[in-house]
MOPAC internal coordinates of N, CA, C and O (Angstrom, degrees):
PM7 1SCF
backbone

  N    0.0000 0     0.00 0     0.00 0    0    0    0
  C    1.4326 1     0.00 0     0.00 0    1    0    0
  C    1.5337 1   108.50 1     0.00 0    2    1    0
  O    1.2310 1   119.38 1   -59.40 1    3    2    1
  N    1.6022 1   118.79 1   120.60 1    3    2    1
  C    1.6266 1   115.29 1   163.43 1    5    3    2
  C    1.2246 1   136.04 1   -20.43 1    6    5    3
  O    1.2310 1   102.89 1   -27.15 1    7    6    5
  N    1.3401 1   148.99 1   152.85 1    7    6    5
  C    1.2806 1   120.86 1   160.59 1    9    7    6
  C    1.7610 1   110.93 1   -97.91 1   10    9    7
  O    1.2310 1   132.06 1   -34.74 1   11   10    9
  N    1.8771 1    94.31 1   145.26 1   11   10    9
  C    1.3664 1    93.95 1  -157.13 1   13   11   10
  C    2.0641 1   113.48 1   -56.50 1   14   13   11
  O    1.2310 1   115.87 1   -59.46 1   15   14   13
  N    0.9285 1   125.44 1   120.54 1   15   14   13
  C    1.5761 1   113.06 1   157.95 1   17   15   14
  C    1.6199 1   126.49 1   -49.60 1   18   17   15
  O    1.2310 1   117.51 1   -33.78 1   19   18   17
  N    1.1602 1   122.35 1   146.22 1   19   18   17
  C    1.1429 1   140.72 1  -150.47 1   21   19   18
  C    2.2141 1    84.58 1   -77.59 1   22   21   19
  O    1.2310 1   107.23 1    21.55 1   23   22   21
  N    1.0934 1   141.40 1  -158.45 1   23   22   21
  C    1.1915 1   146.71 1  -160.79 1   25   23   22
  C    1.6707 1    94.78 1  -142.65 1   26   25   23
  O    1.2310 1   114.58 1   -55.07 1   27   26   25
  N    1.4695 1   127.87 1   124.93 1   27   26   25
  C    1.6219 1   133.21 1   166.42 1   29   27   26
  C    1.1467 1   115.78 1   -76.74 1   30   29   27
  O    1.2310 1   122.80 1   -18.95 1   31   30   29
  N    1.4387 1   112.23 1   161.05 1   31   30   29
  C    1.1166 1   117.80 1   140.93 1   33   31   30
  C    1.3006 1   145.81 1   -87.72 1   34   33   31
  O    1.2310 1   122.38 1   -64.17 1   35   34   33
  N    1.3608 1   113.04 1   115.83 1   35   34   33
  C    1.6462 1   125.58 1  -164.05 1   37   35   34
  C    2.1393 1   111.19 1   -37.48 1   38   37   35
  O    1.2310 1   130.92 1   140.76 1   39   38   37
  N    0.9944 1    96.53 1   -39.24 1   39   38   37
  C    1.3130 1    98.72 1  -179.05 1   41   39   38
  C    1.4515 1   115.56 1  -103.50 1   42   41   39
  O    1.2310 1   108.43 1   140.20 1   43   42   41
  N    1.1514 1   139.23 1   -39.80 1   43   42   41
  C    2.0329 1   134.21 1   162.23 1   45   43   42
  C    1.5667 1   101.05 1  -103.02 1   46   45   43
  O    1.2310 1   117.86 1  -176.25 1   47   46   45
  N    0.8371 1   121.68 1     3.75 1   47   46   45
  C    1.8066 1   116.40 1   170.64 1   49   47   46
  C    1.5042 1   117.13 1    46.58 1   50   49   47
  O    1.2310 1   124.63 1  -139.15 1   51   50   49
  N    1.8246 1   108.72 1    40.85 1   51   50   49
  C    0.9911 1   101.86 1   169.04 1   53   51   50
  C    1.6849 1   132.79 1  -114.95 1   54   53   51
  O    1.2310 1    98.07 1     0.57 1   55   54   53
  N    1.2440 1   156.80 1  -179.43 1   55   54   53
  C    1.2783 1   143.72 1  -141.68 1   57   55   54
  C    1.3434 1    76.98 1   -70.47 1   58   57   55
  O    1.2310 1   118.55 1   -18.00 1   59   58   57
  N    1.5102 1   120.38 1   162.00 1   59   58   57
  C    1.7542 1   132.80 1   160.45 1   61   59   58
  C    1.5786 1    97.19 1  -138.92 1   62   61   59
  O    1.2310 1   128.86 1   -34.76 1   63   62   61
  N    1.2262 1   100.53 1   145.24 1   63   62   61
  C    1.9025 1   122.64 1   166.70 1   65   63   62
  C    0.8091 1    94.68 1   -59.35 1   66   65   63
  O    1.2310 1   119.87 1   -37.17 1   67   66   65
  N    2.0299 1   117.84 1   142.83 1   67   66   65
  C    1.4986 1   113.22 1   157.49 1   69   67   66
  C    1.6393 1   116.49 1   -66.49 1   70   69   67
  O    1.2310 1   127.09 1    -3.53 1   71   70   69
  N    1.2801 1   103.96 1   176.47 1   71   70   69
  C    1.7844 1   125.07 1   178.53 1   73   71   70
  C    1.7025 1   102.93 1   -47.19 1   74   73   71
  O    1.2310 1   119.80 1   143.85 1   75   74   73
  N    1.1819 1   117.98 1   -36.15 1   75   74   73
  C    1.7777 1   104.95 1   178.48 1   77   75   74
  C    1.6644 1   116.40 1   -58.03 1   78   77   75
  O    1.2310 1   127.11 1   123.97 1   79   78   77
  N    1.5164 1   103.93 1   -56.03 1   79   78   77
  C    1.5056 1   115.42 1   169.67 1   81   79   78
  C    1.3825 1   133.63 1  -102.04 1   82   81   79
  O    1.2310 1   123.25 1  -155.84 1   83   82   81
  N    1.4716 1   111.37 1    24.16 1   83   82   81
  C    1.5760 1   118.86 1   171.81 1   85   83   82
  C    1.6438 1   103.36 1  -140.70 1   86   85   83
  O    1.2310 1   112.86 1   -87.06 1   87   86   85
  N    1.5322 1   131.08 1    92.94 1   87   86   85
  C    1.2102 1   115.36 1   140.34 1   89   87   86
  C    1.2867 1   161.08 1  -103.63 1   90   89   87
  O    1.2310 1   140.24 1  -119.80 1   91   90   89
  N    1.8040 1    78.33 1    60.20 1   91   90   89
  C    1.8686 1    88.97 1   150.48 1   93   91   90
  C    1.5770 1   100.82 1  -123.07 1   94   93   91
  O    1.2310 1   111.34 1  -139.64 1   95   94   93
  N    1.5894 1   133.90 1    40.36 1   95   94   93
  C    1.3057 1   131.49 1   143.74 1   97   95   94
  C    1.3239 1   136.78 1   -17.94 1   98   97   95
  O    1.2310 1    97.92 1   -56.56 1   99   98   97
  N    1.3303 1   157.03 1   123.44 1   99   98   97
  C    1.9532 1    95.73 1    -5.21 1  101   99   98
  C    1.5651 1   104.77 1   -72.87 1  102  101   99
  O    1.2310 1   117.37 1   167.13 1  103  102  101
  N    1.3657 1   122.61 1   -12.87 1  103  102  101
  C    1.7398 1    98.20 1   175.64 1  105  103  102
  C    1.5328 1   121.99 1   -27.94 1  106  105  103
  O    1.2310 1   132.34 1     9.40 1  107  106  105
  N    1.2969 1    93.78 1  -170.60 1  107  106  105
  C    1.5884 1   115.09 1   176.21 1  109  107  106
  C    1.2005 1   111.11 1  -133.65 1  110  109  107
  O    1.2310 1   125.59 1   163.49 1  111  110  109
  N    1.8756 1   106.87 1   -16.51 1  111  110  109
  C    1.6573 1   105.29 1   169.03 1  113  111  110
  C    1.8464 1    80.65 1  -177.29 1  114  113  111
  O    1.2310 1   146.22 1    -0.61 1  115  114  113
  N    1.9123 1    66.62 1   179.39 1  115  114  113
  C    1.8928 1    81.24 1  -177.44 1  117  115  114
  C    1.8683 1   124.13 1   -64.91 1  118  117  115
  O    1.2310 1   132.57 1   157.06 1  119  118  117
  N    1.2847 1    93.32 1   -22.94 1  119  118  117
  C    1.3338 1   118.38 1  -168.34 1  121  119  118
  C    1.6886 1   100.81 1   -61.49 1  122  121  119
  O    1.2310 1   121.26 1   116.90 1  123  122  121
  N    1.6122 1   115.19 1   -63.10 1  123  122  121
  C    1.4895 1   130.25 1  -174.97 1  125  123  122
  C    1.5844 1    80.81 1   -65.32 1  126  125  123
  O    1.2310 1   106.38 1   102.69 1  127  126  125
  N    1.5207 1   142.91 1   -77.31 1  127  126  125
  C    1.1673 1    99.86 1  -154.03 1  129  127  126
  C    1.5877 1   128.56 1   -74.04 1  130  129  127
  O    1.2310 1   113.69 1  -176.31 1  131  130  129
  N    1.3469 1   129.54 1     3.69 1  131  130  129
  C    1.3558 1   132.57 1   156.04 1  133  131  130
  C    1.5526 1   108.12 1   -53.60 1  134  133  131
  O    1.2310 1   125.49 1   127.66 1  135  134  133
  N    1.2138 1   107.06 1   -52.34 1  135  134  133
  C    1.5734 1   121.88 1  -168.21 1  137  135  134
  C    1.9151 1   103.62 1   -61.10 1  138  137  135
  O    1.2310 1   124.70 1   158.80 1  139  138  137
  N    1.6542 1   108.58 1   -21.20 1  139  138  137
  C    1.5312 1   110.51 1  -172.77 1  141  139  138
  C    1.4771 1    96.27 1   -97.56 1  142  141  139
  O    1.2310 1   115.00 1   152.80 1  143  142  141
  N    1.0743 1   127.08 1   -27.20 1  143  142  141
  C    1.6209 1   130.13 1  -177.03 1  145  143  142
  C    1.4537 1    94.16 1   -81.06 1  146  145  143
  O    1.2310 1   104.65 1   118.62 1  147  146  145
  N    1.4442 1   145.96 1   -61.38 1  147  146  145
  C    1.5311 1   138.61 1   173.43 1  149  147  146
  C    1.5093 1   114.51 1   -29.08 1  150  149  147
  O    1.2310 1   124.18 1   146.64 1  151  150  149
  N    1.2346 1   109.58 1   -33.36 1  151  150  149
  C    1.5832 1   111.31 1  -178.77 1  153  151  150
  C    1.0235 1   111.01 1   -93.44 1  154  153  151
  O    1.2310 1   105.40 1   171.71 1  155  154  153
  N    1.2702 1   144.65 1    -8.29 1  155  154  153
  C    1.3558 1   141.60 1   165.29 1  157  155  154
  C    1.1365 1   129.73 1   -89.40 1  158  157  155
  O    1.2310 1   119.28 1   148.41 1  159  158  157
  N    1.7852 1   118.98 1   -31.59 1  159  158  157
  C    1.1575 1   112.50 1   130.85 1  161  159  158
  C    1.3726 1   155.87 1   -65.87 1  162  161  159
  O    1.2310 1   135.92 1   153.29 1  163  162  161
  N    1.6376 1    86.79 1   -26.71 1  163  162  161
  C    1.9696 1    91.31 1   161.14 1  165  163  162
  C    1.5712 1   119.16 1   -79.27 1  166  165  163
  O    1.2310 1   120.82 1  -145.29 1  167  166  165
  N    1.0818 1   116.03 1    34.71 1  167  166  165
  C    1.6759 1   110.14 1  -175.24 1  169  167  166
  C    1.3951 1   130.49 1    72.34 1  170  169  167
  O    1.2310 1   124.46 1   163.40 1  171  170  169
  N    1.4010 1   109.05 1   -16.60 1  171  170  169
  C    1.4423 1   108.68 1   172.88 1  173  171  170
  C    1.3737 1   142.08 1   -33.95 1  174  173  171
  O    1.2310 1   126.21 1   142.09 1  175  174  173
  N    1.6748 1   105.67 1   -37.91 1  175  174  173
  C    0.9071 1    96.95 1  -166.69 1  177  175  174
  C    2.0462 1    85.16 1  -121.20 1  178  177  175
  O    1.2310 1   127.23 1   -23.77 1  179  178  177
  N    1.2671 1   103.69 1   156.23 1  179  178  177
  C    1.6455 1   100.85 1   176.20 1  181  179  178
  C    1.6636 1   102.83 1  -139.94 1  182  181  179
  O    1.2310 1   113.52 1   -13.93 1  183  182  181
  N    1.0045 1   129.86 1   166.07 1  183  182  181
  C    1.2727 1   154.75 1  -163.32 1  185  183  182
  C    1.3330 1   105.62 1  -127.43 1  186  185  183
  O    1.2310 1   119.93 1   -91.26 1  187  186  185
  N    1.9123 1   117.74 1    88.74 1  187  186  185
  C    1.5430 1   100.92 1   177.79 1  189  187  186
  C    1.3245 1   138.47 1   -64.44 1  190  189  187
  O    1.2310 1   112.75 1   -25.32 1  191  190  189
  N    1.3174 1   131.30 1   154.68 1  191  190  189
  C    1.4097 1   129.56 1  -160.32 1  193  191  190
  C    1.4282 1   104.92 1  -134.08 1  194  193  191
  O    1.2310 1   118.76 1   -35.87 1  195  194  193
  N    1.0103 1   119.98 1   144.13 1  195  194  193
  C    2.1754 1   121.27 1  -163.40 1  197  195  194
  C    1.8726 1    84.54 1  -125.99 1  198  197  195
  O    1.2310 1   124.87 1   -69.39 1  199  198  197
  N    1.5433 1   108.26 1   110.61 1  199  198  197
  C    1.7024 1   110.86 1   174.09 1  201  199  198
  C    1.7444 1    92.61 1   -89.46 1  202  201  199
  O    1.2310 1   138.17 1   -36.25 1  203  202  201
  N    2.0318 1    82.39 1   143.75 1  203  202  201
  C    1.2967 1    85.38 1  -177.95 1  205  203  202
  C    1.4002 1   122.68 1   -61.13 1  206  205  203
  O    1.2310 1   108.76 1   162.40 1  207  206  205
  N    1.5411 1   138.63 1   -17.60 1  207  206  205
  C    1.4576 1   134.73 1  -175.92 1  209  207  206
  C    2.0126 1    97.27 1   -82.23 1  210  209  207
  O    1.2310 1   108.07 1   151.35 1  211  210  209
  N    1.3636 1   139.89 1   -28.65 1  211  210  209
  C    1.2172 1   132.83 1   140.11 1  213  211  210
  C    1.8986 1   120.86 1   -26.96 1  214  213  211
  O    1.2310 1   127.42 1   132.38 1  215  214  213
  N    1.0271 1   103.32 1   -47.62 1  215  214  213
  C    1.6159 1   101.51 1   174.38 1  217  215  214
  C    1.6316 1   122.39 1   -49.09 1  218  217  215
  O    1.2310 1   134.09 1   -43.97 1  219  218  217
  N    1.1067 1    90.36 1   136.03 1  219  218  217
  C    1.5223 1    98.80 1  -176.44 1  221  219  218
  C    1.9132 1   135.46 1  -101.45 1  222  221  219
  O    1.2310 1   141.36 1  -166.46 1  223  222  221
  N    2.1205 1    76.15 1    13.54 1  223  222  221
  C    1.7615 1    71.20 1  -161.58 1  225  223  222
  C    1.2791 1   131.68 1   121.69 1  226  225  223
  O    1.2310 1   123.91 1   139.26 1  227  226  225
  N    1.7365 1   110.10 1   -40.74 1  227  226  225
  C    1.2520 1   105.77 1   175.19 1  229  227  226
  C    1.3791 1   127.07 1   -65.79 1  230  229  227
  O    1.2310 1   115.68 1    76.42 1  231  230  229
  N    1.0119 1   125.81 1  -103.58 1  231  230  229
  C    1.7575 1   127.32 1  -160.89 1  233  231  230
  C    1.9380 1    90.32 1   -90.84 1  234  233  231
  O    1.2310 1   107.74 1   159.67 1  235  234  233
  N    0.9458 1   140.49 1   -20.33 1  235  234  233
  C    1.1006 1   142.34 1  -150.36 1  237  235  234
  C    1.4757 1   130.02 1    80.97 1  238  237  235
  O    1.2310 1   119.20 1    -9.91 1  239  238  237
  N    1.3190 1   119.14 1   170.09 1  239  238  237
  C    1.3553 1   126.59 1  -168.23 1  241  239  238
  C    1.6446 1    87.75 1   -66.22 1  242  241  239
  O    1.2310 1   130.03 1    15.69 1  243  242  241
  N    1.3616 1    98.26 1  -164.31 1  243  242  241
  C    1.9919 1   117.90 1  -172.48 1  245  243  242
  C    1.3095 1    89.83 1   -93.25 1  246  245  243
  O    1.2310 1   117.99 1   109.58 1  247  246  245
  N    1.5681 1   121.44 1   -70.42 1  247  246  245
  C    1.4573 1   112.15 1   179.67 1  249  247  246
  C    1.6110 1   131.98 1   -59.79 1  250  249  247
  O    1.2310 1   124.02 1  -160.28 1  251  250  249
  N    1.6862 1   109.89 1    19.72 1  251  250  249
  C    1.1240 1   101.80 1  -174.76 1  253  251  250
  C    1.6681 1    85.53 1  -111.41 1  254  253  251
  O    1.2310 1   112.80 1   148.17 1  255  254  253
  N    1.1978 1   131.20 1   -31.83 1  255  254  253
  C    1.0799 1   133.28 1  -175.23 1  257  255  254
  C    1.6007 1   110.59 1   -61.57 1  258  257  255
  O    1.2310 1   117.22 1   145.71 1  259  258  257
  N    1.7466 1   122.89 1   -34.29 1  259  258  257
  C    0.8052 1   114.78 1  -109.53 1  261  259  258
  C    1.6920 1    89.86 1   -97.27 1  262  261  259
  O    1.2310 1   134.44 1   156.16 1  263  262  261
  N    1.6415 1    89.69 1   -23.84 1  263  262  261
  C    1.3745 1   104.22 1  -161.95 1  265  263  262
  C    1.2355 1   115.45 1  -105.78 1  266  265  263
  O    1.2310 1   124.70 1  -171.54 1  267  266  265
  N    1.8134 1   108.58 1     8.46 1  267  266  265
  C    1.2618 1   115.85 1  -178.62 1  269  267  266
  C    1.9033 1   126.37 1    81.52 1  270  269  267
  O    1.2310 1   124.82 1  -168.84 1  271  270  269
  N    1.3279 1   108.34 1    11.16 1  271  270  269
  C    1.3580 1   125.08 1   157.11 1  273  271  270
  C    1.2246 1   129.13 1   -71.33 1  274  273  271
  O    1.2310 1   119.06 1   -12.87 1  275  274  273
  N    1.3681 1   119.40 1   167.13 1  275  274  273
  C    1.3575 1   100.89 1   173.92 1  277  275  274
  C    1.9435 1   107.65 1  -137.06 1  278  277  275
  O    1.2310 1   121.83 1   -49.98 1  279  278  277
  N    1.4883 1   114.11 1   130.02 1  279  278  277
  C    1.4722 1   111.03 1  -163.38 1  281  279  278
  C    1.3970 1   111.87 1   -24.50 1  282  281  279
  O    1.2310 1   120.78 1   -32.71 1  283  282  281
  N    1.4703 1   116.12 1   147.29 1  283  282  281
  C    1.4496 1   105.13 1   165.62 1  285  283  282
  C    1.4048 1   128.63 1   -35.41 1  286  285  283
  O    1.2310 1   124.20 1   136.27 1  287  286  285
  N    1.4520 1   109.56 1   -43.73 1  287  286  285
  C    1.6432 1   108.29 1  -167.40 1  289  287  286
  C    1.5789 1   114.63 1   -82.40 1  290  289  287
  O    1.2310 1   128.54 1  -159.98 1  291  290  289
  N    0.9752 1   101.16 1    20.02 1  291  290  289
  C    1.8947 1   100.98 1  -158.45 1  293  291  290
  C    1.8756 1    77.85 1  -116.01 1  294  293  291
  O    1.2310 1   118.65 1   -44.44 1  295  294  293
  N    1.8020 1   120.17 1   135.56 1  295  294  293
  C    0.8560 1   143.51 1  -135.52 1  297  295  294
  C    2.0544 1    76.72 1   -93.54 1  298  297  295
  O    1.2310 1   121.86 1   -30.94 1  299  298  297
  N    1.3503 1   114.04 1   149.06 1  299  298  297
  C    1.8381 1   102.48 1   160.30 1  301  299  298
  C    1.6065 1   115.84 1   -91.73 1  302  301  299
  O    1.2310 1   118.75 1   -56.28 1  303  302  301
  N    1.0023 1   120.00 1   123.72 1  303  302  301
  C    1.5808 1   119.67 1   168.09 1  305  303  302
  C    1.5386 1   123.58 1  -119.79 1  306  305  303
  O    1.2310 1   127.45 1   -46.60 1  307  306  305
  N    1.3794 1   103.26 1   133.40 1  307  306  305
  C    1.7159 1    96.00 1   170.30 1  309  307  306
  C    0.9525 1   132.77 1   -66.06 1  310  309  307
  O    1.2310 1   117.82 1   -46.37 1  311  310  309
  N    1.0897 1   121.76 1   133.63 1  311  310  309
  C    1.9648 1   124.39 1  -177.79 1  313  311  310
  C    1.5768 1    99.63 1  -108.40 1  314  313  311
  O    1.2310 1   120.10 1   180.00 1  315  314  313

């Protein structure tokens, strides 16, 4: 078995205390996590999103799956 690595910090990637003796977890301080909240409000970071008229067909969107439909273009058949 590896030996475990210590846990980073998301923003300077350096060793961080676990959650018992560091609370600003996973930071490394207050500073990196200000510096991780600045980027989330400045746009930095985004969360991609697939619009359903982007689809191409394959398996379908999430909400087409989700609810048990089937994309518009995909023919209906009884099973």
């Amino acid at each position: 078995m590896a030996p475990k690595r210590a846990p980073q910090c998301p923003s300077c990637r350096r060793a961080v205390l676990l959650r018992e003796e560091n609370p600003c977890f996973p930071f490394c301080s207050d500073r990196c996590k200000a510096i991780d909240l600045g980027r989330w409000l400045g746009g930095e970071y985004r969360i991609p999103v697939v619009n359903a008229e982007d689809d191409d067909g394959g398996a379908g969107s999430w909400s087409d799956q989700r609810n048990g439909s089937a994309p518009p273009e995909a023919p209906l058949t009884d099973a």
